[in-house]
C-alpha positions as CSV (number, residue, x, y, z in Angstrom):
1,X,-28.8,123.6,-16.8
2,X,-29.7,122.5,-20.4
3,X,-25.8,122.7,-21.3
4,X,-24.9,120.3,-18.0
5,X,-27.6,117.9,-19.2
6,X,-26.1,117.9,-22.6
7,X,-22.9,117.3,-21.4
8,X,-23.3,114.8,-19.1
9,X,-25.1,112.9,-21.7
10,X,-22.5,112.9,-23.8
11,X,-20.4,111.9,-21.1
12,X,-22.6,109.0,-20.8
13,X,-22.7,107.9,-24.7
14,X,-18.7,108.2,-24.7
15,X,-18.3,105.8,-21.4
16,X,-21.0,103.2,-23.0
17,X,-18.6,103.6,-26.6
18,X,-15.2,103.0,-25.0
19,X,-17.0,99.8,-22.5
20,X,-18.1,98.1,-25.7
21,X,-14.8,98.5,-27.6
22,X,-12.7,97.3,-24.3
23,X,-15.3,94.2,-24.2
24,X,-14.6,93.3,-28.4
25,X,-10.6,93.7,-27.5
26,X,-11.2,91.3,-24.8
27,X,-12.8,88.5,-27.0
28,X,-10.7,88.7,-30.2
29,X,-7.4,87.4,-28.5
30,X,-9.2,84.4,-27.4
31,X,-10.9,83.8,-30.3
32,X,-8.0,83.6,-32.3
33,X,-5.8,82.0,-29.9
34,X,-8.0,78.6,-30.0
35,X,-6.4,77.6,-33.3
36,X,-3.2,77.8,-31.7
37,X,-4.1,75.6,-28.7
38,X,-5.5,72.9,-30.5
39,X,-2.2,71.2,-31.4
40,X,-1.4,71.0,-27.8
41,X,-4.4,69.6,-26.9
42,X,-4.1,66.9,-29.4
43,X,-0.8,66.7,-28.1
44,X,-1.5,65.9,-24.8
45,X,-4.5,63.0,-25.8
46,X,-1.6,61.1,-28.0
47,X,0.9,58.0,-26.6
48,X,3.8,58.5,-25.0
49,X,5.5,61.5,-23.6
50,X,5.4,64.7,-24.4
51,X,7.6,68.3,-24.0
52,X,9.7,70.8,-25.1
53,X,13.0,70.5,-27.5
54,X,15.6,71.7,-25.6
55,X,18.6,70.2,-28.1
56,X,18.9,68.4,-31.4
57,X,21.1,67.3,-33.9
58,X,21.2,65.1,-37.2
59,X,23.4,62.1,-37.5
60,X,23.3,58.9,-40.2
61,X,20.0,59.9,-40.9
62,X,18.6,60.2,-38.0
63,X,17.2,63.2,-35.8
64,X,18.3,63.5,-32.0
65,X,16.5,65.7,-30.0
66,X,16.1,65.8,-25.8
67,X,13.1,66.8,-24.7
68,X,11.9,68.5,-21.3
69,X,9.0,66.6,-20.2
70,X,8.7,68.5,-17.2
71,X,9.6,66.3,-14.9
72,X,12.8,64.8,-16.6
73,X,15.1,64.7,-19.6
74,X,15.1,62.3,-22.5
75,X,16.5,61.4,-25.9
76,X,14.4,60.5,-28.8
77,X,16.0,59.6,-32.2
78,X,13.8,59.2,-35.6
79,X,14.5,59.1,-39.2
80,X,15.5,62.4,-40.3
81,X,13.1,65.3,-39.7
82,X,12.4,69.4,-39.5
83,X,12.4,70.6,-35.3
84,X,13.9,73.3,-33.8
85,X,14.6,73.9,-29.8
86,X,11.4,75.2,-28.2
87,X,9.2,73.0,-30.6
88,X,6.3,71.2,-29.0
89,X,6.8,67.5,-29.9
90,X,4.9,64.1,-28.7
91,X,7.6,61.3,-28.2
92,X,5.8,58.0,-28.9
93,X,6.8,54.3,-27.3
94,X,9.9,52.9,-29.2
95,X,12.8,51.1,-28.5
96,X,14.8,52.3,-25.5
97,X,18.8,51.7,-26.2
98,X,20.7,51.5,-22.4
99,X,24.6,53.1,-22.8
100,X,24.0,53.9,-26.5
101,X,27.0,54.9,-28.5
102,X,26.6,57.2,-31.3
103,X,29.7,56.8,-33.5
104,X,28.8,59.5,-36.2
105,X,28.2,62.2,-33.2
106,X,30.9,60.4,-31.2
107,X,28.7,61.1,-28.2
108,X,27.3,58.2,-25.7
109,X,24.0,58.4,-24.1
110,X,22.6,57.0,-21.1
111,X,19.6,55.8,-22.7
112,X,17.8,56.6,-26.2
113,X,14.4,56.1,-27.6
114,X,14.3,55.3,-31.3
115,X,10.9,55.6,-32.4
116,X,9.1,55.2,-35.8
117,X,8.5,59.5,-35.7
118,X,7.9,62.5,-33.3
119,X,5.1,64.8,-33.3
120,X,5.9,68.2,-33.8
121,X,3.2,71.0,-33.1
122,X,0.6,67.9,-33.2
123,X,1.4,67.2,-37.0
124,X,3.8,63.6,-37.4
125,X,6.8,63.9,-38.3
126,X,9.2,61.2,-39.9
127,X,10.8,59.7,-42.9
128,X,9.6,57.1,-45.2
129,X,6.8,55.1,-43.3
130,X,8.3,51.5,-42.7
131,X,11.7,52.2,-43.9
132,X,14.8,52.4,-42.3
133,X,17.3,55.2,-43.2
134,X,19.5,55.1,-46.3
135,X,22.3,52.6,-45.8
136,X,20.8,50.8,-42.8
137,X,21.1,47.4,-42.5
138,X,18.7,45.0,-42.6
139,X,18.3,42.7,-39.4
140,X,15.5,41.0,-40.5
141,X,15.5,37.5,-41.5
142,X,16.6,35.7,-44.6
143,X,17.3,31.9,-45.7
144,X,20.5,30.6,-45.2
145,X,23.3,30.1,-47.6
146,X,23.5,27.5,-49.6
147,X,26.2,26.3,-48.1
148,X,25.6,26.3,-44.3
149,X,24.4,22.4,-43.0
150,X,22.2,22.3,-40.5
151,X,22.2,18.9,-40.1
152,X,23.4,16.9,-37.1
153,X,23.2,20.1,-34.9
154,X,22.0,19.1,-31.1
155,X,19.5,20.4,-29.3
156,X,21.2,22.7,-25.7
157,X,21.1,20.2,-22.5
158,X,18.1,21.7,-20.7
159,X,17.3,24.2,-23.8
160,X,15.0,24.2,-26.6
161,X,14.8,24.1,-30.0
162,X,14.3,26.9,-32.4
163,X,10.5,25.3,-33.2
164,X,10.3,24.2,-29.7
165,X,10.7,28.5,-28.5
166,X,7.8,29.3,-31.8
167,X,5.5,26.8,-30.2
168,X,5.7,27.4,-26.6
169,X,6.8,30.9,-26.7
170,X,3.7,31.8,-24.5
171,X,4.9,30.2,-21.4
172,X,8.3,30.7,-22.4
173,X,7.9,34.9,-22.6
174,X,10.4,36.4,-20.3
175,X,12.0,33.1,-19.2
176,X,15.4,32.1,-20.3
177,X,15.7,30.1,-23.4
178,X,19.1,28.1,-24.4
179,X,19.3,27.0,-27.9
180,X,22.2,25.8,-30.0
181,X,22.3,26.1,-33.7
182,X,24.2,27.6,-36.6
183,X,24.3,31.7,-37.2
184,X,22.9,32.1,-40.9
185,X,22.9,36.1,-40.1
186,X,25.2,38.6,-38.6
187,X,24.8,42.4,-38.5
188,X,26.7,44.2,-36.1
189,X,26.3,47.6,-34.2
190,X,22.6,48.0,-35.1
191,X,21.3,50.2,-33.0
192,X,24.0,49.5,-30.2
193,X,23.6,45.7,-30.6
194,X,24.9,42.9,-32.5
195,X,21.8,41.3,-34.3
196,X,22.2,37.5,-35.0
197,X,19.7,34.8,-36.9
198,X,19.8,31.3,-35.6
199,X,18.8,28.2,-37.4
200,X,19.3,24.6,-36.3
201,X,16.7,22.4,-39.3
202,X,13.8,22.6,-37.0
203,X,10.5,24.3,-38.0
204,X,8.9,25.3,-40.9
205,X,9.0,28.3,-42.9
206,X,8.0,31.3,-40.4
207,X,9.3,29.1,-37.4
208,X,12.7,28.4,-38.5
209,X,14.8,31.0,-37.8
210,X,15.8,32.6,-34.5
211,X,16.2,36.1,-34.0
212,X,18.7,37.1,-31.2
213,X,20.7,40.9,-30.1
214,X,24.1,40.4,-27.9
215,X,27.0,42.3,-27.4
216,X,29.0,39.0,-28.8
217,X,29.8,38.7,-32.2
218,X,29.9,35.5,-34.4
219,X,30.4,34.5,-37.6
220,X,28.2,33.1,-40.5
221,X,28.4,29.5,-40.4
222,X,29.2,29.3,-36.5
223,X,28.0,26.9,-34.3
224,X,26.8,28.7,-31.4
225,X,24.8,27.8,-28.0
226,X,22.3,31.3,-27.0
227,X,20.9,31.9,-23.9
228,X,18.8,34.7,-23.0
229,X,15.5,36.4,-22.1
230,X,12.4,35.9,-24.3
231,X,10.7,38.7,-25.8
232,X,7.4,37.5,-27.8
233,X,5.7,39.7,-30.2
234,X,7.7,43.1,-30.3
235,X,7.9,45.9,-32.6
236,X,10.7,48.0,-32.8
237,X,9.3,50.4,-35.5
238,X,10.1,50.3,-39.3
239,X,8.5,46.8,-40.3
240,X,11.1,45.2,-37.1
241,X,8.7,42.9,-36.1
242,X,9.3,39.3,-34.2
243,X,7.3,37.0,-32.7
244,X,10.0,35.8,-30.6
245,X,13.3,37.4,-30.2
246,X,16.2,36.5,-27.4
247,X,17.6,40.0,-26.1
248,X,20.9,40.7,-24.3
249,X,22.0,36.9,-24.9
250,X,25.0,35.5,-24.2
251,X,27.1,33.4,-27.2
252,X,29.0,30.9,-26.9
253,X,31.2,29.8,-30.4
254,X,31.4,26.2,-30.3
């Protein structure tokens, strides 16, 4: 009798020792599986949309990567940086390019964001902040030559002039402007568009000069007439910001 009671006490002590180790197996997992998570959940509060690398590649610079959002499939490119397929990574809002062609990958995609950086595992990831890859061209604006003459240059029957889009470019956001004037600025095949800066004398410094994308090319020293949407105030990333720009215009060399 003593010898059962002995027994089944030691029975007893050996269950209560194996519950209480099962119960600290149980918790360390999760403990240490909270670090992990907390990316994702940073993740998931940030801008634009996020998912799962499924391809990338470099090119010019840049990084490509499509990512699995779930529900659909899109490209992201940013200046060069470290990802891998199955990384995590945040796409934030940047500048979606329709029917881009890539010539470096030789490759065309139905639509591409080009953002300022990803996140990857909830940590940023991009080149220099502000700057544009090595060798990119600069789109933004600059004087004129010396030698272009903007005088006697007529404002567009119906249109506007380059001071008249700064100074009304609130009512005149997503309306068609037509403005004639000289190009002081080409750069082609930026980012899949044509990038041209349009002067005609009026305005002041910081209201002179028209920035306008097109799939037409120019010259320098062209008379031109624009017309095109509006876009007031955007920011493509990298320091590319306008307070008016004319997208997807049409030129005409005059």
């Amino acid at each position: 009798m003593k010898k059962t009671r002995i027994l089944l006490l030691s029975f007893a002590v050996t269950a209560l020792l194996v519950a209480g180790c099962k119960n600290q197996n149980s918790e360390t997992p999760a403990a240490s599986q909270q670090p992990a998570a907390a990316p994702q959940a940073e993740a998931k509060q940030a801008a634009g949309q996020s998912g799962t690398v499924v391809e990338t590649m470099n090119a010019a610079g840049y990084t490509y990567v499509q990512v699995d959002t779930g529900s659909a499939k899109i490209w992201a490119a940013a200046p060069e940086f470290a990802v891998k397929v199955g990384d995590a990574v945040v796409v934030p809002d940047g500048m979606p390019m329709e029917n881009y062609h890539s010539k470096t990958l030789n490759r065309d995609f139905d639509l591409v964001y080009f953002v300022d950086g990803v996140l990857v595992g909830g940590a940023a990831q991009a080149g220099a902040e502000g700057a544009m890859p090595a060798g990119h061209p600069d789109v933004r604006s600059q004087a004129p030559a010396a030698d272009i003459d903007l005088s006697g240059i007529t404002k567009a029957a119906g249109g506007q002039t380059v001071a008249e889009v700064y100074a009304a470019k609130a009512d005149l956001a997503g309306k068609t402007v037509n403005v004639r004037g000289k190009v002081v600025k080409f750069s082609p095949q930026i980012m899949g568009k044509n990038w041209i800066h349009l002067q005609d004398g009026s305005g002041a410094e910081g209201t002179n000069d028209l920035t306008i994308t097109t799939a037409e090319t120019a010259a320098v020293g062209d008379t031109v007439l624009i017309s095109g949407a509006l876009a007031v105030d955007k920011d493509f990333g990298y320091g590319y910001q306008y307070a008016v720009i004319v997208e997807d215009a049409k030129v005409t060399v005059e």
